[in-house]
PyMOL CGO cylinders between C-alpha atoms (Angstrom):
from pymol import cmd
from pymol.cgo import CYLINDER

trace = [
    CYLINDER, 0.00, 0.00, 0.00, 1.22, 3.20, -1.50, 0.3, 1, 1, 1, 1, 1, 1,
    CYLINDER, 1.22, 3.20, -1.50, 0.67, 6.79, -0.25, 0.3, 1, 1, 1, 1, 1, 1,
    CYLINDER, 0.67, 6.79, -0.25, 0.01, 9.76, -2.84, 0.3, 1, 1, 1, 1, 1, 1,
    CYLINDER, 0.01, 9.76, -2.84, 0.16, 13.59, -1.70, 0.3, 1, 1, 1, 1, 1, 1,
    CYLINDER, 0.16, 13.59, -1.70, -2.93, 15.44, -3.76, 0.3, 1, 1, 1, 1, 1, 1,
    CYLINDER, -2.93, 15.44, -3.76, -4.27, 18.85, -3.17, 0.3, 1, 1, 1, 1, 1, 1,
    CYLINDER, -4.27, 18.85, -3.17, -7.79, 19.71, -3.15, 0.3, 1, 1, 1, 1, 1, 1,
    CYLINDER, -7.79, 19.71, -3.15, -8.94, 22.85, -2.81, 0.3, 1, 1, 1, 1, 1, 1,
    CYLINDER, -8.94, 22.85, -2.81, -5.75, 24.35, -2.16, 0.3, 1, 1, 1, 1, 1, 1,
    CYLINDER, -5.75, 24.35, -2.16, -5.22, 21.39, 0.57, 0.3, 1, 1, 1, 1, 1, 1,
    CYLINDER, -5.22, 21.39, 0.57, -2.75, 18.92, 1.28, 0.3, 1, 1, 1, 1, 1, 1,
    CYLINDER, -2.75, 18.92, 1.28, -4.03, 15.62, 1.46, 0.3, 1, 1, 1, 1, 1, 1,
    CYLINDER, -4.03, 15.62, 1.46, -2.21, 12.18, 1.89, 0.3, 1, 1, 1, 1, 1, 1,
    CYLINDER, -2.21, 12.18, 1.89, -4.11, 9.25, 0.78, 0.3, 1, 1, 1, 1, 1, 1,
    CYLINDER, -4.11, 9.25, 0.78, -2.96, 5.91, 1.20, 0.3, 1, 1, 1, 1, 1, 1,
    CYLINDER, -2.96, 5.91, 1.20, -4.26, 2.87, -0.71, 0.3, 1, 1, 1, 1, 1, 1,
    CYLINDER, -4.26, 2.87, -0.71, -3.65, 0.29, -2.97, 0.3, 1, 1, 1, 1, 1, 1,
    CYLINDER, -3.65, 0.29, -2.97, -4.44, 2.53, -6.33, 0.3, 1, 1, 1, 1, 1, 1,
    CYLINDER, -4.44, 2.53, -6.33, -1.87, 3.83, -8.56, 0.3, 1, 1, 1, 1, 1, 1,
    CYLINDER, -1.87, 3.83, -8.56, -0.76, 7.01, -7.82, 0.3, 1, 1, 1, 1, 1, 1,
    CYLINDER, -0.76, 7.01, -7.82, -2.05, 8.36, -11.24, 0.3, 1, 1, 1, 1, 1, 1,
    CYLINDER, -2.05, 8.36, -11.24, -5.35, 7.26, -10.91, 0.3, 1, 1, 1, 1, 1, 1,
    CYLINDER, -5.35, 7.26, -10.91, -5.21, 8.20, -7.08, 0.3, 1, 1, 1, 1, 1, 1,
    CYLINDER, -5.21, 8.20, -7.08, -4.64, 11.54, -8.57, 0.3, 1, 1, 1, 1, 1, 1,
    CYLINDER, -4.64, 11.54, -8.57, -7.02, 11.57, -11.23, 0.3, 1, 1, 1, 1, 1, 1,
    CYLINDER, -7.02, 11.57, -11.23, -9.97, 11.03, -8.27, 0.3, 1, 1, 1, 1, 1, 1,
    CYLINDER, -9.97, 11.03, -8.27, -8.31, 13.59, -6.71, 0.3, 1, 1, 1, 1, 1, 1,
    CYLINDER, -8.31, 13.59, -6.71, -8.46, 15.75, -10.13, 0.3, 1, 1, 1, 1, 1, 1,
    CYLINDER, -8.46, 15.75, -10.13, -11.84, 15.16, -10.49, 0.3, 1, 1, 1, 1, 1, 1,
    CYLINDER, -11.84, 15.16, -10.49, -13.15, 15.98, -6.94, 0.3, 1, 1, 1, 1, 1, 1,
    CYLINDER, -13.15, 15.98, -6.94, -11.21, 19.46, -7.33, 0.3, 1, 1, 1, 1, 1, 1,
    CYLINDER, -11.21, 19.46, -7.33, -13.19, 19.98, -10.59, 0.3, 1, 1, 1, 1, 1, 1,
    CYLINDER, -13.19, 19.98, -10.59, -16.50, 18.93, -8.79, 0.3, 1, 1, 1, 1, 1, 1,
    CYLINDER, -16.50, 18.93, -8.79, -15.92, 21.09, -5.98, 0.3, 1, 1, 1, 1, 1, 1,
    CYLINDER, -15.92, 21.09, -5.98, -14.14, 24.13, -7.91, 0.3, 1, 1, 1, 1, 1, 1,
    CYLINDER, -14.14, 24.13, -7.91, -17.56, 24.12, -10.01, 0.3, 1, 1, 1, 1, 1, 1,
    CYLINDER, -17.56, 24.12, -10.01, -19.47, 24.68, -6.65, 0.3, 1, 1, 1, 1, 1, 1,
    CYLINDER, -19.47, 24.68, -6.65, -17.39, 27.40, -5.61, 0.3, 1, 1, 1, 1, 1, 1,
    CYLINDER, -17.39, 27.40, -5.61, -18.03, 29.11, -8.75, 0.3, 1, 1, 1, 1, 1, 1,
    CYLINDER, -18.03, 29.11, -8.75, -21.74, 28.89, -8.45, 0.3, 1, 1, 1, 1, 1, 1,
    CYLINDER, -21.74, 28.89, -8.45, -21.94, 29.45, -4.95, 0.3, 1, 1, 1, 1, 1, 1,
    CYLINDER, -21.94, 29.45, -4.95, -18.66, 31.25, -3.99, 0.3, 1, 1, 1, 1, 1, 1,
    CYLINDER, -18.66, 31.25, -3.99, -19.49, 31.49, -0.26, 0.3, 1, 1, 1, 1, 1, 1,
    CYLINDER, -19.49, 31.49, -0.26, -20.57, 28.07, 0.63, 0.3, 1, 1, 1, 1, 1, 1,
    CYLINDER, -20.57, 28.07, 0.63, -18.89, 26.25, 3.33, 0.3, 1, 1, 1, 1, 1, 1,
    CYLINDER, -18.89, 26.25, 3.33, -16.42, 23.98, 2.68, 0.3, 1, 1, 1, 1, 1, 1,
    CYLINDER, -16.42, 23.98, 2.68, -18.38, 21.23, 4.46, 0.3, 1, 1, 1, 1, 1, 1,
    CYLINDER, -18.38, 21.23, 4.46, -21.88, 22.15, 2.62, 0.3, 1, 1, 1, 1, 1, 1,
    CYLINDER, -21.88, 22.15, 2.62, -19.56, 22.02, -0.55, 0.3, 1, 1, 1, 1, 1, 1,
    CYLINDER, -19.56, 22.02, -0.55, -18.44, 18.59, -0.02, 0.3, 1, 1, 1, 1, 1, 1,
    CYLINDER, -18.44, 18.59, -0.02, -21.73, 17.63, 0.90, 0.3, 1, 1, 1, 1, 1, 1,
    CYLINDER, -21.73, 17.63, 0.90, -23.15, 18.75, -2.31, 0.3, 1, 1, 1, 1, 1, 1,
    CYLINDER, -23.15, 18.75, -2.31, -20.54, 17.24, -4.58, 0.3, 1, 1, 1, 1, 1, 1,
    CYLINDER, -20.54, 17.24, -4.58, -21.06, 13.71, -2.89, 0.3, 1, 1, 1, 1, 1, 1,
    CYLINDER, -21.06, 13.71, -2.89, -24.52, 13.53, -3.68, 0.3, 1, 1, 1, 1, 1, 1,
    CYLINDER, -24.52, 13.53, -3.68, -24.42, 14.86, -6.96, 0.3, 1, 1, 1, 1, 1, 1,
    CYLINDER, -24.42, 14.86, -6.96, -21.37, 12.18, -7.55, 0.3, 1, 1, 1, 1, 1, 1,
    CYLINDER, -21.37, 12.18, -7.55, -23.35, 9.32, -5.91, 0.3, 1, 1, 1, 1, 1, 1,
    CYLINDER, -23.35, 9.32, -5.91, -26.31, 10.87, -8.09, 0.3, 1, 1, 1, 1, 1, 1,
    CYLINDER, -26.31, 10.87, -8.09, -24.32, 10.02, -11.33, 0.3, 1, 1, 1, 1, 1, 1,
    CYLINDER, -24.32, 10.02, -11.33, -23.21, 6.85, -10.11, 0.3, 1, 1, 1, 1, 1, 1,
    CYLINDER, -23.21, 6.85, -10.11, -26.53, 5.66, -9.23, 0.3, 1, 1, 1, 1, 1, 1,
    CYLINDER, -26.53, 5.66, -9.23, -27.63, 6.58, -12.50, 0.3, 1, 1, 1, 1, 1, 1,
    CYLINDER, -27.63, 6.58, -12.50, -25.05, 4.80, -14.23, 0.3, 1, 1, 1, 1, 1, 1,
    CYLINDER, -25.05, 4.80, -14.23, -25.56, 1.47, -12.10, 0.3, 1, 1, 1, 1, 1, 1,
    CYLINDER, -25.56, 1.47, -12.10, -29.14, 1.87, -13.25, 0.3, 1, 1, 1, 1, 1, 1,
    CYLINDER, -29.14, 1.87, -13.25, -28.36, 2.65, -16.66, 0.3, 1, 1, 1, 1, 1, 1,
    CYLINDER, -28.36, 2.65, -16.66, -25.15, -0.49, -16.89, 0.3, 1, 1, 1, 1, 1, 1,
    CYLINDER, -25.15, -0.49, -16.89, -28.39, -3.02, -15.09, 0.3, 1, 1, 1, 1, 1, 1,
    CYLINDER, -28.39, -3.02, -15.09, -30.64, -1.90, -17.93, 0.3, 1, 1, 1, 1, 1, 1,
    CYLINDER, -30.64, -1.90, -17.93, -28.06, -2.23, -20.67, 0.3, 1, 1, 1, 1, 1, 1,
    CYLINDER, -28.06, -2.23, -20.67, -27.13, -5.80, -19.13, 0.3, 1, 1, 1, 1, 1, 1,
    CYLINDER, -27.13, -5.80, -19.13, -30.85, -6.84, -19.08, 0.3, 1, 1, 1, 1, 1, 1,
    CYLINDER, -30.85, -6.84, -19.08, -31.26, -5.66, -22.72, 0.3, 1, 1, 1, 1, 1, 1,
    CYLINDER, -31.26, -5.66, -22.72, -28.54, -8.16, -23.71, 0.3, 1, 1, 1, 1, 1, 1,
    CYLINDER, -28.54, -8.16, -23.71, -30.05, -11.40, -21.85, 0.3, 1, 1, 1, 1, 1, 1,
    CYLINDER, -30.05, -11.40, -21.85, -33.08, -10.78, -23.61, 0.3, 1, 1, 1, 1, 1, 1,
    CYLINDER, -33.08, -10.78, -23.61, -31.75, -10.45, -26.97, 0.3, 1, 1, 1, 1, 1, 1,
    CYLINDER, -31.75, -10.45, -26.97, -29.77, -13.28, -26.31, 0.3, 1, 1, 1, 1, 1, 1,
    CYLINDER, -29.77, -13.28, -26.31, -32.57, -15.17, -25.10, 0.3, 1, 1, 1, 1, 1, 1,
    CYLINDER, -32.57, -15.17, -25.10, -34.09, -14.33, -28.13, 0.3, 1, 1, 1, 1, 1, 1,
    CYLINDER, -34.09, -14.33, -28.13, -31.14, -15.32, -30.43, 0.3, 1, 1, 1, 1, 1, 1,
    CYLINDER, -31.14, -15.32, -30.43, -30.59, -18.39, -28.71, 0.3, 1, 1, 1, 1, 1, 1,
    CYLINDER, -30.59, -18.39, -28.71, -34.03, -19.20, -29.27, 0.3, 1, 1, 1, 1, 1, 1,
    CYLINDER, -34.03, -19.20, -29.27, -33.66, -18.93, -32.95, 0.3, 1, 1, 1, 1, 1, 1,
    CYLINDER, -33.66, -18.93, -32.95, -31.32, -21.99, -32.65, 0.3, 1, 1, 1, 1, 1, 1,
    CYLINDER, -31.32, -21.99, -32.65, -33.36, -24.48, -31.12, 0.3, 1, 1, 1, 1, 1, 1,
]
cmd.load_cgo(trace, "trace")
């Protein structure tokens, strides 16, 4: 396990994990985008109502994309169902 110094919001962070330091700091690229876009819509929001909001909006997309990756996965058992089908 690896550590990797990032800096969010003008902060010093170490994380530690098993992640490669370029994606560790990718994440950490993409939270500073996420929370850089709040600031600039709502310059003074506290830092903690700021994090808040970017972790629901980012567990917003994810749940959408589970949802979306479930339906896509769905749509391809029932064409295969429906291929296989053709074959008996």
């Amino acid at each position: 396990m690896g550590s990797v110094d990032v800096t969010i919001l003008g902060q010093k962070y170490t994380i530690k994990g098993d992640a490669s330091e370029e994606h560790i700091k990718k994440l950490a690229s993409f939270v500073n985008g996420k929370l850089q876009d709040v600031y600039s819509m709502a310059p003074g929001i506290s830092p903690l109502k700021a994090a808040i909001l970017v972790s629901m909006n980012i567990a917003d997309e994810l749940h959408r994309l589970q949802e979306e990756q479930e339906h896509i996965a769905k749509n391809i058992d029932e064409r295969a169902d429906v291929l296989t089908s053709l074959f008996d």
